[in-house]
C-alpha positions in Angstrom: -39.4 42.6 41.9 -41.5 39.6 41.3 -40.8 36.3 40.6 -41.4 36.4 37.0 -39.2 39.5 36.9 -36.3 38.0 38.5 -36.6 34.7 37.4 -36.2 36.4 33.9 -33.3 38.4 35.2 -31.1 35.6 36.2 -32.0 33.7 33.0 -30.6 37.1 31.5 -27.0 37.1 33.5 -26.9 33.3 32.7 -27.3 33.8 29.3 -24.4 36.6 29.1 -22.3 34.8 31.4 -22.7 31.5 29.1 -21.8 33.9 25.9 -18.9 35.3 27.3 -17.4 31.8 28.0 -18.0 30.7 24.4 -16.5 33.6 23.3 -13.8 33.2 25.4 -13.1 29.8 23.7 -13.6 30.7 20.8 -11.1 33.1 20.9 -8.3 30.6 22.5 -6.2 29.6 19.2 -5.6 26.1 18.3 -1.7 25.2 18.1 -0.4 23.3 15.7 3.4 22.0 16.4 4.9 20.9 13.1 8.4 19.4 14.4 11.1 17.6 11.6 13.8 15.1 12.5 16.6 15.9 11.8 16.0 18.5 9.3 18.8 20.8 8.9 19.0 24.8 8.4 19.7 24.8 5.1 17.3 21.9 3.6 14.4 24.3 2.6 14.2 26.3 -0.1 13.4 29.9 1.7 16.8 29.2 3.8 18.9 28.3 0.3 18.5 25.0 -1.0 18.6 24.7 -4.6 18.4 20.9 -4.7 15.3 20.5 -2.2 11.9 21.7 -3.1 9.6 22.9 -0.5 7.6 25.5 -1.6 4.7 25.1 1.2 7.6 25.5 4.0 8.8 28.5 1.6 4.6 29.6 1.4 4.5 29.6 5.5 7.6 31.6 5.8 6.1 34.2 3.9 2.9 34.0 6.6 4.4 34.1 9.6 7.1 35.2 11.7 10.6 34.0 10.3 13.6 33.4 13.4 16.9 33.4 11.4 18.7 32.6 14.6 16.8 30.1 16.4 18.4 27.3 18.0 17.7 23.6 19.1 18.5 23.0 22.6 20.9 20.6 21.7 22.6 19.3 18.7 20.9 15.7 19.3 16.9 14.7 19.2 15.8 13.4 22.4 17.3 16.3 24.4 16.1 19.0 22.5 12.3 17.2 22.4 12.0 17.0 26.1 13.6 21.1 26.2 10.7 21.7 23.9 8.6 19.7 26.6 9.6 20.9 29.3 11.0 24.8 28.9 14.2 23.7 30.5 17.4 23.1 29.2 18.9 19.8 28.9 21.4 20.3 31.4 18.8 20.8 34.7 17.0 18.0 33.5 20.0 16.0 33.3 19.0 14.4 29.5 21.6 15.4 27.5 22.0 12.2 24.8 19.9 10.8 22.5 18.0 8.1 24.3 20.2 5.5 25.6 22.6 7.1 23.6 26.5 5.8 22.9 27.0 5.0 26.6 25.7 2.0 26.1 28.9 0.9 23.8 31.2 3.0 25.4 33.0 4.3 26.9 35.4 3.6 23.7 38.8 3.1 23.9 39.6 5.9 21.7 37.6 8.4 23.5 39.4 10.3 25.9 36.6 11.2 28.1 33.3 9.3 30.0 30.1 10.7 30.4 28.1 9.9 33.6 24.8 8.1 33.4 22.0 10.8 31.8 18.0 9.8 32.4 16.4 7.8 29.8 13.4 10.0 30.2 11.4 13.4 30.4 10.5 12.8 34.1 7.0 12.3 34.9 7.5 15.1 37.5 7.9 17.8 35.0 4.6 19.7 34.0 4.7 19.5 30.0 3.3 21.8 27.5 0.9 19.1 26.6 0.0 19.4 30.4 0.0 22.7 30.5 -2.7 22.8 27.3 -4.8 20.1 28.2 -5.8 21.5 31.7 -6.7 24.9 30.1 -9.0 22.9 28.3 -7.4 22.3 25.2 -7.7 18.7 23.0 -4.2 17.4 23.0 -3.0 14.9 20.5 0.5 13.3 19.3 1.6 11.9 16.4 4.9 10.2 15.2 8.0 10.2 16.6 8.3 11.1 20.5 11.9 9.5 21.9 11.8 10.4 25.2 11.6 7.1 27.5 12.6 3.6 27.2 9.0 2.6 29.1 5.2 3.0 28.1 5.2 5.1 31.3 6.9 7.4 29.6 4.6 7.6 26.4 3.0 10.8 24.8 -0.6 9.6 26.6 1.2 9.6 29.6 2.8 13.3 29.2 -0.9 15.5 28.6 -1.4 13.9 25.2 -5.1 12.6 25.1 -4.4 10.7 21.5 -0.6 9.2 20.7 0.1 8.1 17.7 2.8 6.3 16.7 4.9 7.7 19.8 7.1 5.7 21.5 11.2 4.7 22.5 12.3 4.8 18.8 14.3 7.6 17.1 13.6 6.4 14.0 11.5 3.9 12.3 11.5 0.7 13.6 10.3 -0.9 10.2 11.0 1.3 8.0 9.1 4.4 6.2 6.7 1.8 4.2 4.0 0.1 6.0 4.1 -2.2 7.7 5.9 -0.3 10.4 6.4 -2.7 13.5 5.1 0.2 15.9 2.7 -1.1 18.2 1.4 2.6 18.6 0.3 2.9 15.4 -1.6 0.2 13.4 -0.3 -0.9 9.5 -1.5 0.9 6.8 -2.1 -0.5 3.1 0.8 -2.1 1.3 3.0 0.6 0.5 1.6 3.2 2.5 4.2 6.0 3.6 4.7 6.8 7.2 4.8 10.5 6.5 1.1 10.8 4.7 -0.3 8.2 7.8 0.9 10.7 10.2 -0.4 13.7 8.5 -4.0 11.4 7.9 -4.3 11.3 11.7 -3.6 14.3 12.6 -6.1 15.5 9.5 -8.6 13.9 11.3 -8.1 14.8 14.6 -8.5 18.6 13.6 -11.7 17.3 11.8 -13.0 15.6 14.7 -12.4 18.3 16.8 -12.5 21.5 14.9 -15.6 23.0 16.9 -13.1 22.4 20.3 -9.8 24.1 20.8 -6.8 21.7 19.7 -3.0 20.8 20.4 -2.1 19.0 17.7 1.9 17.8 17.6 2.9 16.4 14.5 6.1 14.9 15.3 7.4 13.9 11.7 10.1 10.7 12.2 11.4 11.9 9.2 14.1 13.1 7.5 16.0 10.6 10.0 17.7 7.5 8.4 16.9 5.0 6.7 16.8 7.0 3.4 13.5 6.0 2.3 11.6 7.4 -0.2 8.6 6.8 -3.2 10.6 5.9 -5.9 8.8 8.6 -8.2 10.5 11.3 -6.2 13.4 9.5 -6.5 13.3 9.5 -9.8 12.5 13.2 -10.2 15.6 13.9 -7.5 17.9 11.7 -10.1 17.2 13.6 -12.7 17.3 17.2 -11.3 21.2 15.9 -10.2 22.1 14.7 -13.5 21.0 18.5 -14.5 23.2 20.1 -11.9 27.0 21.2 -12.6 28.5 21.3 -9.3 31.8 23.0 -9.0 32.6 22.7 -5.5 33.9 19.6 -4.3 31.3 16.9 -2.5 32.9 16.3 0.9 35.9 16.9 2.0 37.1 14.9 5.7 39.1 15.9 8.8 40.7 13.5 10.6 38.0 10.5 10.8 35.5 12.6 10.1 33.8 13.2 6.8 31.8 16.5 5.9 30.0 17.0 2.7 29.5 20.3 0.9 26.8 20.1 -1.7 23.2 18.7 -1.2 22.6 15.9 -3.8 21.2 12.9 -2.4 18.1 11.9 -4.1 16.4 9.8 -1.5 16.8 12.5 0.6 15.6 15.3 -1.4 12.5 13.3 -1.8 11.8 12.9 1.6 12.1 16.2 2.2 9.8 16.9 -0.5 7.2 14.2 0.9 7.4 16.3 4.3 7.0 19.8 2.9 3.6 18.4 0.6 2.6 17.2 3.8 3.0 20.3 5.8 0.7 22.0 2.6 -1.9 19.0 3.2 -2.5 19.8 7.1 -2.3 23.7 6.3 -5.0 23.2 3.7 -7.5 21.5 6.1 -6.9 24.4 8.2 -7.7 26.5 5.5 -11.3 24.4 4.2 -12.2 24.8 8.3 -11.9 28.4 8.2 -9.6 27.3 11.2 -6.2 29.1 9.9 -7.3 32.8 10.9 -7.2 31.1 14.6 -4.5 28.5 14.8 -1.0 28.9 16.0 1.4 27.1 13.1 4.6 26.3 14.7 7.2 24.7 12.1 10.9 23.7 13.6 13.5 21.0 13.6 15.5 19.6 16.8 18.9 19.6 15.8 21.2 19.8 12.4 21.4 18.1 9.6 23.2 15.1 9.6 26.2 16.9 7.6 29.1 14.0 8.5 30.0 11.0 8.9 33.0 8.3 9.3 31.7 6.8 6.0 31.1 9.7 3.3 28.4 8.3 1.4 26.2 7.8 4.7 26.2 11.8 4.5 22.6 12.8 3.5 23.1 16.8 3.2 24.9 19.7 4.2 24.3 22.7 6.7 26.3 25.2 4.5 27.3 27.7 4.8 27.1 26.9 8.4 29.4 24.6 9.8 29.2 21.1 10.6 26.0 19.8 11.7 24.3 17.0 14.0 26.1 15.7 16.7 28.3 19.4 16.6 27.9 22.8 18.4 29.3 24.7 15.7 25.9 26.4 14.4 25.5 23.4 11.5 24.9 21.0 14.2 21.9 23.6 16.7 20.8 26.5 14.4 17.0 25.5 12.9 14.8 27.0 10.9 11.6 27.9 13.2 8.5 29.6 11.6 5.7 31.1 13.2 2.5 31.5 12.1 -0.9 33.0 13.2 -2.7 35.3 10.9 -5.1 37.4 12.9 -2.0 37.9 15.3 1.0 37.7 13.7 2.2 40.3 11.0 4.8 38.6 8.4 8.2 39.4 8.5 12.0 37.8 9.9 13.7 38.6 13.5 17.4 38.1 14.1 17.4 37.5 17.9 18.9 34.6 19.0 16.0 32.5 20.4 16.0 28.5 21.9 13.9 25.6 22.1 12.7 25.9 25.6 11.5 29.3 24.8 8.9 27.4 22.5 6.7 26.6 25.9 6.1 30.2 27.4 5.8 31.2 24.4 2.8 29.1 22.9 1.1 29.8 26.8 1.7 33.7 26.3 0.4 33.9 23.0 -2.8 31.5 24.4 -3.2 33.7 27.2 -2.7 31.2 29.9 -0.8 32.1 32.6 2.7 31.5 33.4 4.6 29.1 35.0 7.8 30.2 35.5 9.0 27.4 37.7 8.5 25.0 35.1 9.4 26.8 32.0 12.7 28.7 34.0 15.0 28.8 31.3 13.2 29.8 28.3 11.2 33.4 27.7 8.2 34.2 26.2 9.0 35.5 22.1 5.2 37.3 22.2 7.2 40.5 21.7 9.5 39.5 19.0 6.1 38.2 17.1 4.7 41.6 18.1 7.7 43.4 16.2 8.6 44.7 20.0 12.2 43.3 21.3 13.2 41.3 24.8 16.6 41.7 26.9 19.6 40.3 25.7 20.3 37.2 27.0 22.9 34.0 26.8 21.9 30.9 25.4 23.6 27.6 26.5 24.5 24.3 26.1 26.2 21.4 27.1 26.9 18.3 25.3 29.0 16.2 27.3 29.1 13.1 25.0 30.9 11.9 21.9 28.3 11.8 19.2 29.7 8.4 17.7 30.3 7.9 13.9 29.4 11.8 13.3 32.5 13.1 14.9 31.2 15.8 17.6 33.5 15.8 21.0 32.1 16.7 24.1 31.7 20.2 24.5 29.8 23.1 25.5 28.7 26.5 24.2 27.4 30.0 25.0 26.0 32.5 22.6 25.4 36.2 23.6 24.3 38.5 21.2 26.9 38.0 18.1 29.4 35.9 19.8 29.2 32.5 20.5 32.0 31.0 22.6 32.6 27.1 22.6 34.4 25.1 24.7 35.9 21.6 24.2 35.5 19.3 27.6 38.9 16.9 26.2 41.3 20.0 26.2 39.2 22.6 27.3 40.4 25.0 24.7 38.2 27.7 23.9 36.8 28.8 20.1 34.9 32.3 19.9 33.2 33.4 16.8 31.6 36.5 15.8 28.2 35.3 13.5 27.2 38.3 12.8 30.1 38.5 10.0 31.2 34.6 10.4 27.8 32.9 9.6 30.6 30.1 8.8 33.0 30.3 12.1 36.0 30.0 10.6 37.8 32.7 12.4 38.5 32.0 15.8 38.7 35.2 18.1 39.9 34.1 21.1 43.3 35.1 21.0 42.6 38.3 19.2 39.8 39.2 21.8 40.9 37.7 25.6 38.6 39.6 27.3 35.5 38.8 25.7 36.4 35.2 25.8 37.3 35.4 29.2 33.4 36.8 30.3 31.6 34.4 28.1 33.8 31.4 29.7 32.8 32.4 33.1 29.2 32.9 32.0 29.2 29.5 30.8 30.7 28.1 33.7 28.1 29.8 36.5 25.3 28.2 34.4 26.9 24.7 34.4 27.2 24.9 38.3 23.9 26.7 38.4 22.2 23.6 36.8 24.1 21.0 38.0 25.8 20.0 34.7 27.2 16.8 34.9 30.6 17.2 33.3 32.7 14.2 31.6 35.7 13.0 33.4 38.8 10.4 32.0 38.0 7.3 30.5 40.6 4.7 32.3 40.8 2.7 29.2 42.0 5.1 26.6 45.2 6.4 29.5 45.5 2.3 29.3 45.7 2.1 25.8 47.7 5.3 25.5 50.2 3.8 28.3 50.4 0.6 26.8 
């Protein structure tokens, strides 16, 4: 062969080699994590809500994949963020409050139990999805609310996120949801300007910046946490649509301490949710002007209840009904969340019933990328590529533990297990156990456990192998309440 000849022949194999990896990328999808605060089961309109409006969430559920039983890993934020990080359950990473949580006040004489010191943060050790993305070449960038270390060392830019915006040791916003925001992460907007449309602006023009890469973007929306903040407009429409409304049911009803409401009619509320939804429709319809949305991974999801009670009723800012309870709870008001997913070229339309969690949310997004597994990392959750294929995966339990008081909501420590329709909770101060069949007791009002001993019996043991298995760190008496109660 001569030189010509083979010089032009390795050109060749170069230039096939080269076209094969940009197809490759090309290929890769982007992801797109849309994760509310807060935001309860019931709040949209495609799971209910007649009060809230939210006809892009309602649009997207028509798109993608629907989970009807999907669960947060927790029924508070900052463990069932780092779960989603991580692919772990709370428990094994021993962060199971909301960052520093009520142990910081407490223990409280009127609690019967103590919880042990948790970690204030998503170790450094663990090997995020942001990680996990970035190293397979993807452009990773965070926005809004991240609660999941009291130190900068601990920040999204420090977890595989190459842009973090707005990220930091709050759970809520620090200055409120008008600008300025007193968030050194994120600079002040105009007079007036709403937290909700900055965050989506950034992450708008991230995905403009890099639509001709492949992008993580994780939109981390701070609300529809507290303070009820709102633009008064949609207020004003909210007001209005109420005064319209003939409820017949009563608005809360309380048990012991404890307040629950029934109905959704909170205006400020409403229009928050509103503000999020047309949000979520802004960042889908840059997707769509891109011609990115044939290629991108939407993943839509809350991390725990809506706040549903209270000690003071007219804190209450929704309802989780007809499930029970909510934030703070494991009754299925307080862990159930809607989760949507969404990739068009992939993904037929449709719902699925199995019971899926939050750390399944990490091999799942890798599966569907086709990046390899890590299965050390992500151990507890499993890949849902099959359930988005229309295919099914084993039968499995879920878990939790909450081993804390969840302050002026009302939820006790306790932990649950759900396997196929029965769900099985148990309460750490008594250890009495509640088991509920949800496949015809959406509400769990009827508890089984005396009618069916047997069945509560194997979902007790399953729940206590797992505890030991991750080293759950159980609560134990607090020596001032036996004071007080002596006294």
């Amino acid at each position: 062969m001569s030189l010509k000849s083979s010089l032009l022949f390795y050109i060749s194999v170069l230039f096939v080699l080269t076209a094969c990896k940009s197809k490759s990328e090309v290929e890769k999808p982007n992801i797109l994590f849309i994760l509310v605060d807060d935001l309860g089961w019931a709040d949209l309109g495609y799971t209910g809500s007649k009060y809230h409006e939210t006809p892009n969430v309602d649009k997207l559920a028509t798109e993608g994949m629907v989970f009807t039983d999907a669960y947060a890993a927790c029924p508070v934020c900052s463990p069932s963020r780092a779960a989603i990080m991580s692919g772990k359950y709370p428990a094994r990473l021993d962060l199971t409050d909301y960052i520093p949580g009520n142990r910081q006040w407490g223990p409280h004489k009127d609690q019967k139990l103590a919880s042990h010191p948790f970690k204030l943060q998503l170790d450094l050790e663990e090997y995020t999805l942001a990680e996990a993305l970035k190293d397979a070449g993807y452009k990773t960038m965070f926005a809004g609310k991240w609660h999941l270390g009291e130190e900068e060392k601990y920040y999204p830019d420090q977890q595989g996120f190459d842009i973090n915006i707005a990220g930091n040791k709050t759970g809520h916003p620090a200055g409120g949801y008008f600008s300025p925001y007193k968030n050194p992460q994120i600079e002040d907007g105009y007079e007036g300007e709403y937290l909700t449309d900055r965050l989506t602006d950034e992450v708008i023009q991230f995905i403009r910046q890099h639509k001709d890469s492949t992008f993580f973007a994780y939109l981390s929306y701070y609300t529809v946490h507290l303070p009820l903040q709102a633009k008064p407009e949609k207020v004003k429409k909210y007001q209005d649509k109420l005064a319209e409304m003939n409820y017949s049911d009563e608005e809360s009803f309380n048990e012991g301490k404890t307040w629950f409401k029934n109905i959704q009619n909170m205006p400020r509320y409403a229009a928050m949710v509103e503000s999020m939804d047309e949000n979520v429709g802004r960042v889908l319809d840059v997707l769509d002007e891109l011609g990115l949305a044939e290629n991108t991974i939407v993943v839509f999801t809350s991390d725990n209840g809506g706040m549903a009670s209270n000690t003071n009723k007219d804190l209450i800012p929704t309802t989780n009904a007809p499930l029970r309870a909510g934030k703070g709870f494991l009754y299925d008001g307080g862990i159930r969340e809607p989760l949507l997913i969404r990739w068009p070229s992939k993904i037929q339309s449709g719902s699925n019933s199995t019971p899926v969690t939050g750390v399944d949310l990490y091999p799942t997004l890798l599966d569907l990328a086709g990046l390899s597994m890590n299965t050390e990392q992500h151990k507890d959750g499993v890949s849902l590529k099959p359930l988005l294929e229309n295919e099914s995966i084993a039968e499995r339990p879920i878990f939790w533990h909450y081993p804390h008081y969840s302050g002026g909501l009302g939820g006790r420590p306790s932990g649950a297990i759900r396997l196929g329709k029965y769900k099985l909770i148990e309460f750490y101060e008594d250890m009495h156990l509640e088991l509920y069949n949800l496949e015809n007791d959406i509400s769990e009002k009827n508890d089984l456990s005396a009618k069916f001993p047997e069945k509560t019996i194997e979902l007790k043991n399953l729940l206590h192998q797992w505890r030991n298995e991750v080293d759950a760190q159980m609560p134990y008496p607090n020596p001032d309440y036996e004071l007080v109660n002596k006294e």
